[in-house]
N, C-alpha and C positions, 0 to 999 in steps of 0.2 A: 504493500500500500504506500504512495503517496503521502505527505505534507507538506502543507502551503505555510510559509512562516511571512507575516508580512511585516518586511523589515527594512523599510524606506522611512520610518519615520527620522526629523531631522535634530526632536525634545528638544526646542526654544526653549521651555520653563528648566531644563536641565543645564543652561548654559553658568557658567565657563569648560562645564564639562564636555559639550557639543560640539563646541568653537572646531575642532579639529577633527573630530567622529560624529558616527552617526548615534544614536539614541541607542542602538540596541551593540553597540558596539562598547557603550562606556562597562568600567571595569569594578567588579565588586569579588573583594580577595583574590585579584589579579588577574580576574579570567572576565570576557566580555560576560554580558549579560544571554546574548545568541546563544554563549554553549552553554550555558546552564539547560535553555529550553532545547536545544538539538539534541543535549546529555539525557534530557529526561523523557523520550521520546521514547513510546513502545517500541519492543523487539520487530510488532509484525510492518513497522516502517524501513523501509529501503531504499527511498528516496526521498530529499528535503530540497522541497523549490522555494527557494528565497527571492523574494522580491522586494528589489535593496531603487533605490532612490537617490537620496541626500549623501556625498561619499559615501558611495556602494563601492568605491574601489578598494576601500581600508575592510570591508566583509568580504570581499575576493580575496585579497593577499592575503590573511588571515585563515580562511576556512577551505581556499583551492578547489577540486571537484570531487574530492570524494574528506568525509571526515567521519569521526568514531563509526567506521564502518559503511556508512551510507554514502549515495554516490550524492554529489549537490549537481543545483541544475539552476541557474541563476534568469531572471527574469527581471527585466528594467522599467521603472514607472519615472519615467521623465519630468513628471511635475506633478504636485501632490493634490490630486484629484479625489482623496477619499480610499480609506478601506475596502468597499465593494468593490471600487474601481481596482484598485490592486489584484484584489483573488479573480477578478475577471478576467485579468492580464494573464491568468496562469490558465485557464480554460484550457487552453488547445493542446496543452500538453499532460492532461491528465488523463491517464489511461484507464482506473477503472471509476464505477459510477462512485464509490465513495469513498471521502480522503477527508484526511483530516486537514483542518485550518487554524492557526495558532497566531497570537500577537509574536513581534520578540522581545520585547519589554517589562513584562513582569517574570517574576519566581512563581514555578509551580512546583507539585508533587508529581512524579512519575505516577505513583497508583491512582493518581485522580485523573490522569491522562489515558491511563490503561483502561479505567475505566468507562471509557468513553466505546471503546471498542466494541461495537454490535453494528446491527444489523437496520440501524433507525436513524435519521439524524438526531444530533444530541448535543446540548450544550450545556457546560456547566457554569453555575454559580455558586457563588458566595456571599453570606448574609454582611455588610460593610457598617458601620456606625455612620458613614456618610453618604449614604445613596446619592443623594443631586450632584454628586460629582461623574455618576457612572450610568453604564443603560442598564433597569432595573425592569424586574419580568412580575406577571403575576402567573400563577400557575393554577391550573383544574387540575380534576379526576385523573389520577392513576400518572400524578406526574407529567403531563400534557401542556406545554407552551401556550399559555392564552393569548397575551399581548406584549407589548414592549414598550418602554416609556425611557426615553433617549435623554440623559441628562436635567430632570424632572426638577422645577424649582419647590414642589410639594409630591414629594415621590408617593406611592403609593403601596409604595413595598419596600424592602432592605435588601433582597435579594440580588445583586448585581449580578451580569453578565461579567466573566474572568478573559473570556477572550481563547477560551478553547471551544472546538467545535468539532464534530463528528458530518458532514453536510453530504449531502449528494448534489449530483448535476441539476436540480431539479429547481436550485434557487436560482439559476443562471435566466430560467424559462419565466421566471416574475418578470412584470414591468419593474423599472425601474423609475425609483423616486428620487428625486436630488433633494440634499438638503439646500435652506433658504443661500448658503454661500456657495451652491453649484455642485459641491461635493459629494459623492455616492459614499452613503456609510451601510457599511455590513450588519450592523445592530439591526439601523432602522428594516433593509431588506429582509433581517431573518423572521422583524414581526412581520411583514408583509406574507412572507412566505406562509406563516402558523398559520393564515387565515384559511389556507385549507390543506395544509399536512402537516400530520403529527408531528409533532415534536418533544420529543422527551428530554426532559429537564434532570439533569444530578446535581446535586448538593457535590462540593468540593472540600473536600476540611481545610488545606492551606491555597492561600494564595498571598501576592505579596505586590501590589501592583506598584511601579515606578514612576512618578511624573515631576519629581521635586527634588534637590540635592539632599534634602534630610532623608527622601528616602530609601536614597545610595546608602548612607550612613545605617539607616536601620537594616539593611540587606547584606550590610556587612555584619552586623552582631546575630544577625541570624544565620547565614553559614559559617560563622568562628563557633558559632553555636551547636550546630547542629550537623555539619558537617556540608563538606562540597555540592552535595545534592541532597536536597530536603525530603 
C-alpha cells in the first residue's frame, strides 16, 4: 500500500525555524519531524509519496528515493493551493483504491496509524482542550462520520481531526469546494464526502500537533521522554 504524506507546508508561525527548511523538515532530538511520521508508518506500507513544496529540495537530499525501507516517490505542489489540492497532485500515481494520507507535521503513534488499516475509509481523532484551532467532527451510530466543522469559532465538539486518514479514490469523485481564500482543504472535502459514505471514525490516544516554537520544545521532552518513537 501506498502513502500520501503532505509535506509542502512552508510553518510561517514556526519561523526562525522555517527561514531555511520547510515545516516538516524542522528538527526535534535531531531528527526532522518527516521521519518520525515515515518511522511510524505500518509495515503493510511500501511506498511514501511526498509532496514537498516550500524547499522540497532540503526533503530530497535528506530522505533520497528509497528510506527505512520504503521506496519515496516525490511529487511537487508549486504554490500553496490547499491540502486537497496537494493529495490530488498525487492521484495518478496511486495504484490501489486505498492509501493512506498523512500530514508531516505533527507526532503520532505507530499503533494509532496501524490502526487505521481496514477495509473502510477512516480517520482519526483526538479529543484537544482547544478545538477552534483545529477541524472538529461530530460523530453517529456505530462510529460513523457525520459532519465537519473547519476551525469553528464555537466548536461543537472537542474531537479534532489529527491528520491521519485511511481514504479511497472515491473522495477525488466529490465536487470540489474552495475555501473563501481559493484554497482546496482536505478536512472541509472529507465532510463533503461523509455526506454519502461511510466513514469510520477512531479515537487516537497520542497525538502531538506542531504549529508554534513552544511546541518544538514540548516534542522535544516528549521523545527525551518516551523515546525516538512514541
Amino acid at each position: 500500500m501506498q502513502a500520501v504524506i503532505l509535506a509542502a507546508g512552508e510553518g510561517r508561525r514556526l519561523r526562525p525555524l522555517t527561514d531555511n527548511v520547510p515545516k516538516p523538515m524542522v528538527r526535534i532530538a535531531g531528527k526532522p519531524i518527516l521521519e518520525y511520521t515515515i518511522r511510524a508508518l505500518p509495515q503493510e506500507i511500501d511506498e511514501v509519496i511526498l509532496v514537498i513544496g516550500y524547499k522540497g529540495e532540503v526533503v530530497q537530499a535528506y530522505f533520497g528515493d528509497s528510506f527505512d525501507g520504503r521506496m519515496i516517490t516525490y511529487v511537487w505542489q508549486d504554490a500553496p493551493k490547499g491540502s486537497m489540492h496537494a493529495l490530488a497532485l498525487a492521484k495518478d500515481i496511486l495504484r490501489d483504491d486505498l492509501f493512506l494520507a498523512l500530514y508531516a507535521d505533527d507526532l503520532y503513534d505507530p499503533s494509532d496509524i496501524a490502526n487505521c488499516m481496514q477495509t473502510v475509509p477512516v480517520i482519526l481523532v483526538k479529543e484537544t482542550a482547544h478545538p477552534e484551532r483545529f477541524g472538529v467532527c461530530l460523530v453517529g451510530e456505530k462510529g460513523r462520520l457525520v459532519s465537519i466543522f473547519e476551525k469553528h469559532e464555537n466548536p461543537p465538539s472537542n474531537l479534532a481531526l489529527i491528520g491521519v486518514h485511511l481514504l479511497d479514490k472515491g473522495i477525488f469523485d466529490c465536487p470540489y469546494s474552495p475555501m473563501p481564500n481559493g484554497e482546496l482543504n482536505l478536512t472541509k472535502q472529507i465532510g463533503i464526502w461523509a455526506e454519502k459514505r461511510h466513514i469510520q471514525v477512531i479515537r487516537a490516544h497520542f497525538w502531538h500537533p506542531i504549529g508554534y516554537p513552544e511546541d518544538v520544545e514540548a516534542a522535544e521532552k516528549i521523545i527525551m521522554r518516551f523515546g525516538e518513537i512514541i
